[in-house]
C-alpha positions in Angstrom: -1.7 17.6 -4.2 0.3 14.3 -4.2 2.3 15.5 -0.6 -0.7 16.3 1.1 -2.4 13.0 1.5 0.6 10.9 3.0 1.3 13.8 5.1 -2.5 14.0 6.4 -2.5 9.9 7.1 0.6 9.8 9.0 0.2 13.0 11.1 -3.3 11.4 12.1 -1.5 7.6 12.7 1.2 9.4 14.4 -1.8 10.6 17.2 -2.5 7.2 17.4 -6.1 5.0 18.1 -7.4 6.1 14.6 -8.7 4.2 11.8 -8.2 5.2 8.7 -10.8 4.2 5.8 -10.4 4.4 2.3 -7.9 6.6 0.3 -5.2 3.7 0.0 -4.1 5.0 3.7 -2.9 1.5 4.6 -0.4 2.2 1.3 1.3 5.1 3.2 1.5 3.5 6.7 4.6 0.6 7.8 2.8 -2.7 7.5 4.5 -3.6 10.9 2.4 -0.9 12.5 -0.9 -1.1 10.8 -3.3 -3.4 9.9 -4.3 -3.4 6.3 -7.4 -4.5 5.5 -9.9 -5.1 2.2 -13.4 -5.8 2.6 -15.4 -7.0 0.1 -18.6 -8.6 -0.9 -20.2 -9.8 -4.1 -21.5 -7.8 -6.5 -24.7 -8.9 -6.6 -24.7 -7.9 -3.0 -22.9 -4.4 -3.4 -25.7 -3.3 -6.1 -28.6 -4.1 -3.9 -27.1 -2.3 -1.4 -26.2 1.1 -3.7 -30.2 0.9 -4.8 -31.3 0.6 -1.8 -29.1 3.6 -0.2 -29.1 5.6 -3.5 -32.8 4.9 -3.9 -31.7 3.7 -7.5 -32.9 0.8 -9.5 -31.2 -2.3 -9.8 -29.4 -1.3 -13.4 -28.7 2.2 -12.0 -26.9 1.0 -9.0 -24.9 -1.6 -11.1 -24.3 1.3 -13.5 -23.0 3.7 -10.5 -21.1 0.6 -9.0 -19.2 0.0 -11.8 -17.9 3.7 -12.0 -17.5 3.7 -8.3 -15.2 0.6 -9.2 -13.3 2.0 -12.2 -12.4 5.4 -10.4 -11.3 3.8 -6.9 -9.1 1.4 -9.2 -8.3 4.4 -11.7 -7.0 6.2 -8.4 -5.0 3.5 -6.7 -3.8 2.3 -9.6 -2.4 6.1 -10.2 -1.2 6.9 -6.6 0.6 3.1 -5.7 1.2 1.4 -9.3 1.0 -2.8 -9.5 1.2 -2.4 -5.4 -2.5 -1.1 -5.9 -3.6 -4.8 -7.6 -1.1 -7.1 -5.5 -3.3 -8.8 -2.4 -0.4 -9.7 -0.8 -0.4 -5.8 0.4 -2.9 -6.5 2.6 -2.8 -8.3 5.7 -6.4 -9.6 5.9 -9.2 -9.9 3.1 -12.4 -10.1 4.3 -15.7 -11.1 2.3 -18.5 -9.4 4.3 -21.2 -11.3 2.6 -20.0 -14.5 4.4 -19.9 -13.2 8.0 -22.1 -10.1 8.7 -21.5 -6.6 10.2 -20.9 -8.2 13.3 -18.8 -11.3 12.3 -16.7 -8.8 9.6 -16.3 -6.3 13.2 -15.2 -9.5 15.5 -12.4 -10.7 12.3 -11.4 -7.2 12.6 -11.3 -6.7 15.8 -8.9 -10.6 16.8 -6.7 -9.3 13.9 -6.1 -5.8 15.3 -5.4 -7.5 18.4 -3.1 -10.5 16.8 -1.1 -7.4 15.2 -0.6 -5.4 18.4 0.7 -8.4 20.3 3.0 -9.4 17.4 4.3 -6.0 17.2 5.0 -5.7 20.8 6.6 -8.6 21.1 8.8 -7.6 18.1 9.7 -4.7 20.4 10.3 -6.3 23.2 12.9 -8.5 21.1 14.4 -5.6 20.0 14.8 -3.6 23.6 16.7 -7.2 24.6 
């Protein structure tokens, strides 16, 4: 059902200290709230990965990426329209490939923080 899923992410972001992966949640939330975020990383990169957790060979993995790929799109594209294909939806765009676990979690991490202290101030503004 359509209603559930909205319903489900903002009773949990109403609880607050949560993140929310996957499932387009950033689509549901206010952007002046939330961080959205897309991570990515080459394919080339991605595949080895899948065969390696998948225990798949190199073909197989790209095989099961690229339906991974097509149904996450297929899904977005369904729930949120052209908002599911605009990058300007997002408030950071990381390439994981290019700084690590740990450099990805520190980006992360500085933005989160940027947010909070942009949207507090905001409120503060606003109390004025």
């Amino acid at each position: 059902d359509q209603g559930e899923m909205p319903r489900l992410v903002l009773s949990l972001a109403a609880r607050g200290r949560v993140i929310l992966v996957g499932a387009g949640a950033g689509y549901y939330l206010p952007r002046e709230t939330s961080l959205h975020v897309r991570i990515c990383s080459p394919v080339s990169r991605r595949t080895a990965y899948m065969a390696q957790l998948l225990r798949q060979t190199v073909d197989q993995a790209a095989e099961s990426l690229k339906n991974r790929d097509r149904l996450r799109l297929e899904y977005l594209t369904k729930q949120f329209g052209e908002r599911a294909n605009d990058p300007s939806e997002f408030d950071l765009t990381i390439n994981s490939a290019n700084f690590g676990e740990e450099g990805t979690t520190q980006l992360l991490i500085n933005a989160f923080h940027q947010k909070q202290t942009q949207w507090e101030e905001e409120t503060e503004d606003q109390e004025d």
